[in-house]
C-alpha positions as CSV (number, residue, x, y, z in Angstrom):
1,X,5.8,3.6,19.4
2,X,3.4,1.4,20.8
3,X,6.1,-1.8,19.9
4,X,9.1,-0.3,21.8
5,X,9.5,-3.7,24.5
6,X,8.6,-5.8,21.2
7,X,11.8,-3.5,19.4
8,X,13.8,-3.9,22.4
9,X,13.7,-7.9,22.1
10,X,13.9,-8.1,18.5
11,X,16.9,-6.4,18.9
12,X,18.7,-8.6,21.2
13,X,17.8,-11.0,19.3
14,X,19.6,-9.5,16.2
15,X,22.4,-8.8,18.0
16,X,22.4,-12.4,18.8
17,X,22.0,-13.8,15.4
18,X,24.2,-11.2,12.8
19,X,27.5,-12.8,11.9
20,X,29.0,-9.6,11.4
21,X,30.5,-7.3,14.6
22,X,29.5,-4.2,13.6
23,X,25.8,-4.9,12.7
24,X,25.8,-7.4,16.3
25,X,27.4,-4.6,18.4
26,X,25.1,-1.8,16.8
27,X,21.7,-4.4,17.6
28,X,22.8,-4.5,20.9
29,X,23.9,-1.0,21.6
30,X,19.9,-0.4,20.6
31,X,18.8,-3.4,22.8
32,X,20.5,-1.9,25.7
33,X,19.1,1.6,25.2
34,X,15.5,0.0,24.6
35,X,16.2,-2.1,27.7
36,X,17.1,0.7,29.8
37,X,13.9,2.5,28.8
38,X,11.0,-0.5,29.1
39,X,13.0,-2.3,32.1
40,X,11.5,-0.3,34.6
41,X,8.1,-1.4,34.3
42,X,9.0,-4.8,35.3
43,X,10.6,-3.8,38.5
44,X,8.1,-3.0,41.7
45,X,8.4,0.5,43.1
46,X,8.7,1.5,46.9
47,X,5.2,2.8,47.4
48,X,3.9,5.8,49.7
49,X,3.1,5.4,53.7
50,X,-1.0,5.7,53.1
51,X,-3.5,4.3,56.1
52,X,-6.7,4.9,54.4
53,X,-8.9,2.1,53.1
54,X,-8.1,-0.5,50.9
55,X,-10.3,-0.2,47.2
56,X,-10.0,-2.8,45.0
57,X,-10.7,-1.5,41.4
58,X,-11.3,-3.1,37.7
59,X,-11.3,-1.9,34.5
60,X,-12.6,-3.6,31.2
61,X,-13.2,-3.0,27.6
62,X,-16.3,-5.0,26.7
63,X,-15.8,-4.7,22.8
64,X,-18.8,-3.1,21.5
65,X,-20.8,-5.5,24.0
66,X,-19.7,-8.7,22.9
67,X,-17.6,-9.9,26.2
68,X,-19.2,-12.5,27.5
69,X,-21.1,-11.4,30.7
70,X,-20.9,-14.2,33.1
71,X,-16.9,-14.1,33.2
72,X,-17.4,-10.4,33.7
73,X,-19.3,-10.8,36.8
74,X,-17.1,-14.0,37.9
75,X,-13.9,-11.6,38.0
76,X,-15.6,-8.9,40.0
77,X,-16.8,-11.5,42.3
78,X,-12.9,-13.4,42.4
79,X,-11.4,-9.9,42.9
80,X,-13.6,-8.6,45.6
81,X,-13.9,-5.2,42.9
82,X,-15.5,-2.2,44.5
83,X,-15.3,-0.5,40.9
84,X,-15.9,-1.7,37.8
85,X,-15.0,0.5,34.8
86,X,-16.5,-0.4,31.6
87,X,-15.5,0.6,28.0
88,X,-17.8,-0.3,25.2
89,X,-20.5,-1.2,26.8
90,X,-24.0,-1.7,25.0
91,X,-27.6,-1.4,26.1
92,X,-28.0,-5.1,25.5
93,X,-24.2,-6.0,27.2
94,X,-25.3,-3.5,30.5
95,X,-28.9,-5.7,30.4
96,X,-26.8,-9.2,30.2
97,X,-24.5,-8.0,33.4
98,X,-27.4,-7.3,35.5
99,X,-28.8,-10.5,35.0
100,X,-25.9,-12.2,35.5
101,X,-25.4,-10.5,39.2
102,X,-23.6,-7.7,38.7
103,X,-26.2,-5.3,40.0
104,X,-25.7,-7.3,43.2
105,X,-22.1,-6.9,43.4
106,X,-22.0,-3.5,42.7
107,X,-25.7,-1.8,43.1
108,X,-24.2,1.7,42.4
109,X,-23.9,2.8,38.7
110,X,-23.3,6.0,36.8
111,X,-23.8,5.3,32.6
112,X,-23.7,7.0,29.3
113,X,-24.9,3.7,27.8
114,X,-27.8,4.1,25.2
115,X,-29.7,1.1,23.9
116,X,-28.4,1.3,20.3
117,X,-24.9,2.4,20.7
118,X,-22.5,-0.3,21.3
119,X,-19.6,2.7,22.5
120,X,-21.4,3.5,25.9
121,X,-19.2,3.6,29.1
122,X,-20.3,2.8,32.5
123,X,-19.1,3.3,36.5
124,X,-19.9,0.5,38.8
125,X,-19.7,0.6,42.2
126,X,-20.3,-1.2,45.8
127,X,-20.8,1.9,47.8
128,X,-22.7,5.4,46.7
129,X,-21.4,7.5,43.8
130,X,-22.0,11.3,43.1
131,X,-22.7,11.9,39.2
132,X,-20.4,14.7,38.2
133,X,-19.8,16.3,35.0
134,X,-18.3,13.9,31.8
135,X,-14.4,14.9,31.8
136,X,-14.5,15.8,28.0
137,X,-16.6,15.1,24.7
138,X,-15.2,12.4,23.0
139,X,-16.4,9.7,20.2
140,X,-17.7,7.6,23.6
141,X,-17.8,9.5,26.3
142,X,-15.9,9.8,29.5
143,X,-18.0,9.6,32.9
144,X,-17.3,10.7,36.3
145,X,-18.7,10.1,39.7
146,X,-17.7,10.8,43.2
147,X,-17.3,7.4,45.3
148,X,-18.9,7.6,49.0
149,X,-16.6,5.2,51.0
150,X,-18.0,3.8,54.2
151,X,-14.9,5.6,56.5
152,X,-16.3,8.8,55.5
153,X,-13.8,9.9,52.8
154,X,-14.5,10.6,48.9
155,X,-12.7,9.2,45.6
156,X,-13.1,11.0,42.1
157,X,-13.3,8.3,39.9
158,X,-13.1,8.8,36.0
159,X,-13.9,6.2,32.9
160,X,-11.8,6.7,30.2
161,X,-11.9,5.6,26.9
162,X,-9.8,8.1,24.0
163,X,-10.5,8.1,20.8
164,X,-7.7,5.7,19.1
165,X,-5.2,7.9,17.4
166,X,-5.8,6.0,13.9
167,X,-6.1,5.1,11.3
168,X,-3.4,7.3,9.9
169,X,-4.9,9.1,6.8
170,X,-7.7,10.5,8.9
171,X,-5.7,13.6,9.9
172,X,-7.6,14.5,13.0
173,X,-7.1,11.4,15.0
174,X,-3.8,12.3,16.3
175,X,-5.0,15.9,17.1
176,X,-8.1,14.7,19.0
177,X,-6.4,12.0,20.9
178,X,-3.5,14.1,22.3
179,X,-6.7,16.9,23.0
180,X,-8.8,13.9,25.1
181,X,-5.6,12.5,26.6
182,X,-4.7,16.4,27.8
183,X,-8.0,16.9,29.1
184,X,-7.7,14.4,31.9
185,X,-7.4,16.1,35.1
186,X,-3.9,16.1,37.7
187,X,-4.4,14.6,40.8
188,X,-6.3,16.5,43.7
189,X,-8.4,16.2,46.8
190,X,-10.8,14.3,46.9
191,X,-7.6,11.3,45.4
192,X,-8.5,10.7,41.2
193,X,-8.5,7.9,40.1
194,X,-8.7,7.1,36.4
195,X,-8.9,4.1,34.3
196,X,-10.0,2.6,31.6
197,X,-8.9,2.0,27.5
198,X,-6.4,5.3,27.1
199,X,-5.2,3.6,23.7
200,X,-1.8,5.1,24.4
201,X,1.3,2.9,26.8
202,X,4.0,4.6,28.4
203,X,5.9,5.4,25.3
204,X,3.6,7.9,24.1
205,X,5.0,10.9,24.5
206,X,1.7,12.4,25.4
207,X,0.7,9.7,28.2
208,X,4.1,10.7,29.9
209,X,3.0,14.1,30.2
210,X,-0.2,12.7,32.3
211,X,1.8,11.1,34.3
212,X,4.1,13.8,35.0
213,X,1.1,15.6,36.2
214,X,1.2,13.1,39.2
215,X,-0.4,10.0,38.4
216,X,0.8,6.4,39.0
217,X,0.5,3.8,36.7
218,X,-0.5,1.0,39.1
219,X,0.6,-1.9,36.9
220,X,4.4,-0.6,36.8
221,X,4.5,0.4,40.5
222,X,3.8,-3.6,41.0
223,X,6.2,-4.3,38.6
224,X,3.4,-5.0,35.7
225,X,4.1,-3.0,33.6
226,X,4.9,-4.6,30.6
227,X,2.2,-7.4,30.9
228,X,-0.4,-6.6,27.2
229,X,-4.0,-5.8,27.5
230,X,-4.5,-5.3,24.3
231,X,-4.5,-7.9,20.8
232,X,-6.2,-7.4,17.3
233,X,-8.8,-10.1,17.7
234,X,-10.9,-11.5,20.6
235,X,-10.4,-15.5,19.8
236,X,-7.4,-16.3,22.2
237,X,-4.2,-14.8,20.6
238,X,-1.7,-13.3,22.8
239,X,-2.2,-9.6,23.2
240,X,0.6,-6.9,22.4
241,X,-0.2,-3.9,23.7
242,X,-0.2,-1.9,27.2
243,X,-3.3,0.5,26.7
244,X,-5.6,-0.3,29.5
245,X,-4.4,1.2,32.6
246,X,-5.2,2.2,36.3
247,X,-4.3,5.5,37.5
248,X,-3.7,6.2,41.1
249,X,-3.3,9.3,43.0
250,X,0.3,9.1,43.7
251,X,-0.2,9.5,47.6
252,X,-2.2,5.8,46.9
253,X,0.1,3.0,47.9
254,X,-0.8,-0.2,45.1
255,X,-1.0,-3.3,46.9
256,X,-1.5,-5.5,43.7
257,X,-2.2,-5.4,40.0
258,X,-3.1,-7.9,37.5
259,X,-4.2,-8.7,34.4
260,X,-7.5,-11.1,33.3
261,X,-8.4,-12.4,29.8
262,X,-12.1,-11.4,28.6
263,X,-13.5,-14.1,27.1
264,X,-15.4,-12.4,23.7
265,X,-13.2,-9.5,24.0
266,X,-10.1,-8.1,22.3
267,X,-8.8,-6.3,25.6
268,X,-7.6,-8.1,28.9
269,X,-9.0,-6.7,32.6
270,X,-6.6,-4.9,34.6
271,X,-7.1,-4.8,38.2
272,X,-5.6,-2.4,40.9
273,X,-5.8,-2.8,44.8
274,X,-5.3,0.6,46.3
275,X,-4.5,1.4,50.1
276,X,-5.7,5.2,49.8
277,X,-3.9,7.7,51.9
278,X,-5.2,8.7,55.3
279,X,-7.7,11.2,56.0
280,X,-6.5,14.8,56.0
């Protein structure tokens, strides 16, 4: 499911190539309903009236630690981030960030990250964050914190990383996925914001339902949608996949979205800028 825009080309380009007017016109039928499903992503949405402060947020999966610090703290620096979500972070990766600056780009943290476990996951942040509660027990954890904005109003901010629903013969992978994706919260007051590695793209069935629940995908309200974050190896092939993703309160209005190669890493960064709604 995962390959559905990479189906959708492959069959236009079928449709382009078979000699014969049946198979051709049946390609194409299937390239126009793929189309009509994936297109969407590509297109910017109209986004809410919201006056509230601008956050500027980032999300990366740090590959059991290997990423490469420096570029790390270079992209927080180059987006102006006032949150950093990290996936996969290790004791010896978190010790590498904060001697590269990151502590004084963001001197607010909230970590599961243990010295010898390369799966920890970590909340960084300019202003003051609340420790709450982990959302759900998973093979790495799930943090949460409450962010402290200087205008006086709140954001519940949650670090997700789901358990990858493979490899196919281990029969509870599927089961526990759906279960961690399902125990993600709706939106509320304070606004939620989650992000991180949800191993799932909009055509999982069960990452439609948490977005039916309310949340925007931030990269296909900008008309990202379809840009990858996601390849099989860290050493500079294109990605394929859409699994890393910012979630926004759907009341947010999303200014900007991007994505940024990790140097070390087999994900790509995606960044969010937020306008979040009013107060009251």
């Amino acid at each position: 499911m995962s390959f559905t825009p990479q189906a959708a080309a492959a069959s236009w380009l079928a449709a382009l190539l078979l000699r014969d007017r049946g198979p051709s016109a049946t390609a194409a039928l299937a390239g126009a309903a793929l189309t009509a499903l994936v297109a969407p992503r590509a297109v910017p949405r109209r986004q809410p009236h919201a006056a509230g402060p601008v956050l500027r947020v980032l999300t990366a999966n740090l590959l059991g630690g290997r990423a490469l610090a420096g570029p790390v703290v270079e992209l927080v620096r180059e987006t102006r981030a006032d949150v950093l979500f990290l996936q996969e972070l290790s004791g010896d990766a978190a010790t590498r960030l904060k001697r590269a600056g990151l502590h004084e780009l963001l001197p607010n943290e909230v970590t599961d990250v243990l010295a010898d476990d390369p799966r920890g996951n970590a909340i960084y942040a300019r202003y003051p964050l609340d420790d709450s509660p982990a959302i759900a027990a998973t093979s790495a954890g799930q943090p949460a914190a409450r962010l402290d904005l200087p205008s006086g109003q709140s954001v519940r901010l949650i670090c997700v990383h789901t358990t990858p629903p493979v490899p196919r013969w281990y029969r509870r992978a599927v089961p526990r996925w759906r279960g961690e994706l399902s125990a993600l919260p709706p939106p509320g007051d304070p606004p939620v914001i989650l992000a991180g590695d949800f191993n799932a793209t909009l055509d999982h069935a069960q990452f439609r339902r948490l977005l039916r629940l309310g949340h925007r995908d931030a990269a296909s309200q900008n008309g990202n949608g379809l840009l990858p974050t996601w390849g099989p190896e860290p050493r500079g092939r294109p990605p394929l996949l859409t699994i890393d993703h910012v979630l926004a309160d759907p009341r947010c209005a999303v200014r900007a979205s991007s994505v940024h190669r990790l140097p070390g890493s087999d994900h790509r960064a995606v960044y969010a800028e937020l306008r979040l709604p009013g107060p009251g």
